[in-house]
N, C-alpha and C positions, 0 to 999 in steps of 0.2 A: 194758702196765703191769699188773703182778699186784695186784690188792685187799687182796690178805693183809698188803704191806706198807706200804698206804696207813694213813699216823695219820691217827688226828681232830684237826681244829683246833678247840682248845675254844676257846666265848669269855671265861673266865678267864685262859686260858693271850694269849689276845690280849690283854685289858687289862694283864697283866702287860706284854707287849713292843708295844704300839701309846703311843705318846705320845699319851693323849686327852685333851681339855678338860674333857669334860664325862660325868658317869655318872650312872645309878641302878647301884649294886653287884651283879654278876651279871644283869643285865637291859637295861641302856641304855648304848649307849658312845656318846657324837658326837667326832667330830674335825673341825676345820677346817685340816688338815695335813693331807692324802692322802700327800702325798713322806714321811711319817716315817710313814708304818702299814708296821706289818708285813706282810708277803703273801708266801704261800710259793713256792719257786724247785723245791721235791719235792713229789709229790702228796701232798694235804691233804685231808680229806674235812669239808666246811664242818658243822658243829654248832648253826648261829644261821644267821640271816636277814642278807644284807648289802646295803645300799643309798648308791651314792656315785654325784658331781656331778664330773665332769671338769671343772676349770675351768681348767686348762693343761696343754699339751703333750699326752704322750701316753702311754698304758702298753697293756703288749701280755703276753697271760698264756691260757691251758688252761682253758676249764672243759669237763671228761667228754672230754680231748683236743681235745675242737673249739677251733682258735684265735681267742683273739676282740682285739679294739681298743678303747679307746674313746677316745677325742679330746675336747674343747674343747666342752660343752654335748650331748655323751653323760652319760647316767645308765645303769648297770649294776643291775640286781636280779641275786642270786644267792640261791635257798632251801637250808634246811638238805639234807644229802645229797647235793650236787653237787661235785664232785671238783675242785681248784683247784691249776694247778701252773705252774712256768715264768715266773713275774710278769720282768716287765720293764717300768723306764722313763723316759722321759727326764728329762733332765737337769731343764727348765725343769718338768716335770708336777706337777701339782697336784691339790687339790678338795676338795669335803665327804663324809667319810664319817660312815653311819651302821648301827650293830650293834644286832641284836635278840635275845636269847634266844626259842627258840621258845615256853616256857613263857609269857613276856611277851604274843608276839604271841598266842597263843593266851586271855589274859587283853583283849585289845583285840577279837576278833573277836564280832560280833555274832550274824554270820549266813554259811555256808558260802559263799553266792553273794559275800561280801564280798574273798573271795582266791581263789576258782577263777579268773575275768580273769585277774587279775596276775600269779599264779603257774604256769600254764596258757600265757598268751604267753611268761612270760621264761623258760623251759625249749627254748623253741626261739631267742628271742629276747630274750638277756639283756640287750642293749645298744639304747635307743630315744635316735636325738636329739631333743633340746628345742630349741621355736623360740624367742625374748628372751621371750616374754610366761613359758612354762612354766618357764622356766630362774628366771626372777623367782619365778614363784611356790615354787619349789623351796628357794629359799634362803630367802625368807621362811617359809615351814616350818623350815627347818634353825637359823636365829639364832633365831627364838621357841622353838624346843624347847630350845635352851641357855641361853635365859635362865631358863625355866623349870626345866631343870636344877638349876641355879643357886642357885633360891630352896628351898632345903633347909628354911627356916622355914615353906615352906606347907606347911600340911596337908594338903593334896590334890593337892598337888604329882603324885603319882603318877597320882590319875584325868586331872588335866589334859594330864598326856603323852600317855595313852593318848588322850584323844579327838582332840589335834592329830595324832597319828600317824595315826590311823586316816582322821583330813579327808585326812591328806596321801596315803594310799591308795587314797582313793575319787578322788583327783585326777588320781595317775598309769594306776589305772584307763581314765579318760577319754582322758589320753594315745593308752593301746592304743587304745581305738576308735578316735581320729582314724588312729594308725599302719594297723591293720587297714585301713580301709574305703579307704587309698589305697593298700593294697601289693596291687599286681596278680600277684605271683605264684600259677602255683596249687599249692594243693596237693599232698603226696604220700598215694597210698593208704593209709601207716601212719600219718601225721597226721589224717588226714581220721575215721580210724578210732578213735585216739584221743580225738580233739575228742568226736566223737560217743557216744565210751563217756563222757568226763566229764560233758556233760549230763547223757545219764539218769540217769549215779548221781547227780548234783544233785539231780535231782526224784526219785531212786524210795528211796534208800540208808536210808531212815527205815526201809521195809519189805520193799527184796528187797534179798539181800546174797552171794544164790549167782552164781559168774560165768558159768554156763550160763544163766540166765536171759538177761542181759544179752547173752550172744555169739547169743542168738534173737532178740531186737527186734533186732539187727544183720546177721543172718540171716550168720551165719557159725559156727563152732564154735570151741568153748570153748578148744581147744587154739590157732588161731587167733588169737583174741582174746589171749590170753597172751603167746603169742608177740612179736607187735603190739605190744600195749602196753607191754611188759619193754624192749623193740628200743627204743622212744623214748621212753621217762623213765627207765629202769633201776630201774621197780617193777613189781611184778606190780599184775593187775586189781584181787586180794585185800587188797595192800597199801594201795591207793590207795581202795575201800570201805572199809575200817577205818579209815583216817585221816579220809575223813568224818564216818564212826559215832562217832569218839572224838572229835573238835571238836565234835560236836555235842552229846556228854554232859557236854563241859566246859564249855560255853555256858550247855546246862539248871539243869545244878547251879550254875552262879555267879550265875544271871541270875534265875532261878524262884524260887520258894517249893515246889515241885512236888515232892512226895517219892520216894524213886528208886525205889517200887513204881510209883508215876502215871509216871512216864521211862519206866520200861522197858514198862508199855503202853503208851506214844508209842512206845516206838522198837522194837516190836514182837518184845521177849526174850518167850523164853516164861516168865522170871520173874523176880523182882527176883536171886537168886541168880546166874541167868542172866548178867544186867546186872554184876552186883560183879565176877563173877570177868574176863570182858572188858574192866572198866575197870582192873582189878587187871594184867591181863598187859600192857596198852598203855599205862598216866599211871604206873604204877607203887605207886599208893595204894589203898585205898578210894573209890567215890562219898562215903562219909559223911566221910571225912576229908580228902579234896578239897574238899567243901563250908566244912568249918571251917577251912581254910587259907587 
């Protein structure tokens, strides 16, 4: 599959061709029609967050060529940047989908440790089945966020989405732990290698940000480490610290009072200048005009 000719699937471009019930515009789609979403048959390269509830039959579809299934009380995550191609499905197939702009989700995160879990397992494992109770709680997530949808008169209409979204993340979260602690497969040396590079940068990405640092607490070299981690998410070490580093400036600034000189001594730039241009090449804006947006 050549890259060069993979489009993006925007999530514009999807609400225009997915039949949805419910929106925030450019931010929020829900659907309770899976058999009328659009899903691409040629490689796609996904641009938003996608989250759907199998509730019949069956569809069968690519992501990053690995074939995947899901069936009848499967839930799929798929994060932006993962390659989507091939969809197939049956006849009877169904379920609840739900679309996130990254910008959105990035407006709902509190804390890095709140999507490393989630997004972390469903890169090896996009597909987790639910037992009745989880399945329950999943759709109860899914009809209260469209009701809430819905109610376009509230005025907070929009914080309330985010906070039910985010319960509903910390829930599928828990999921993966129950999945984890009873899947007795072991690991492979480049997963293991992985896992282990995204902790540290967890705890250390405030203030080491070079990947030779990090390929030493792993006691391996840096070209290694690259390798490695490129092989099984299709980012570099560098990509995946920066995307820390930038969640977390977007966090600071929405969340703090904390001026982006006081940030960038948290986040250990050698100056607020430093800090501007960094946020400037990866959110696209300013810190100061990110804040006032």
């Amino acid at each position: 599959m050549s890259r060069k000719n993979i489009i993006d699937l925007s999530l514009r471009l999807t609400q225009v061709d997915h039949n949805l019930t419910e929106y925030i515009d450019g931010d929020v789609l829900l659907s309770d029609k899976l058999n009328r979403a659009y899903m691409p048959t040629s490689p796609r390269r996904m641009t938003f967050i996608l989250v759907a509830l199998c509730t019949h039959g069956e569809c069968r579809f690519n992501i990053d060529t690995q074939p995947v299934t899901i069936r009848k009380n499967d839930v799929v995550v798929i994060s932006d940047r993962h390659i989507v191609d091939s969809f197939q499905a049956s006849e009877d197939a169904d379920g609840l989908l739900m679309i996130l702009s990254v910008n959105f989700f990035y407006e709902i995160v509190r804390n890095v440790s709140d999507v490393s879990m989630l997004f972390c397992f469903s890169r090896n494992h996009p597909v987790v089945s639910l037992d009745d109770n989880e399945v329950s709680l999943f759709r109860s997530y899914f009809f209260m966020l469209r009701d809430k949808l819905k109610a376009t008169e509230n005025r907070f209409r929009r914080d309330i989405v985010r906070t039910l979204i985010l319960a509903m993340f910390y829930d599928l979260s828990n999921v993966i732990i129950r999945v984890q602690e009873s899947d007795n497969r072991k690991q492979s040396r480049a997963d293991t290698i992985f896992t282990q590079f995204i902790h540290l940068v967890e705890k250390n990405f405030r203030h080491e940000r070079k990947v030779g640092w990090y390929a030493e607490q792993l006691c391996i070299t840096p070209k290694y480490l690259s390798e490695t981690v490129k092989s099984v998410s299709t980012r570099t070490p560098n990509e995946w610290i920066d995307s820390y580093v930038t969640l977390e400036l977007r966090v600071l600034l929405k969340t703090t009072t904390k001026s982006v000189k006081e940030i960038a001594e948290e986040m250990n730039f050698p100056n607020q200048s430093f800090l501007g241009k960094f946020f400037r090449e990866h959110v696209g804006v300013s810190p100061t005009l990110y804040r006032k947006q």
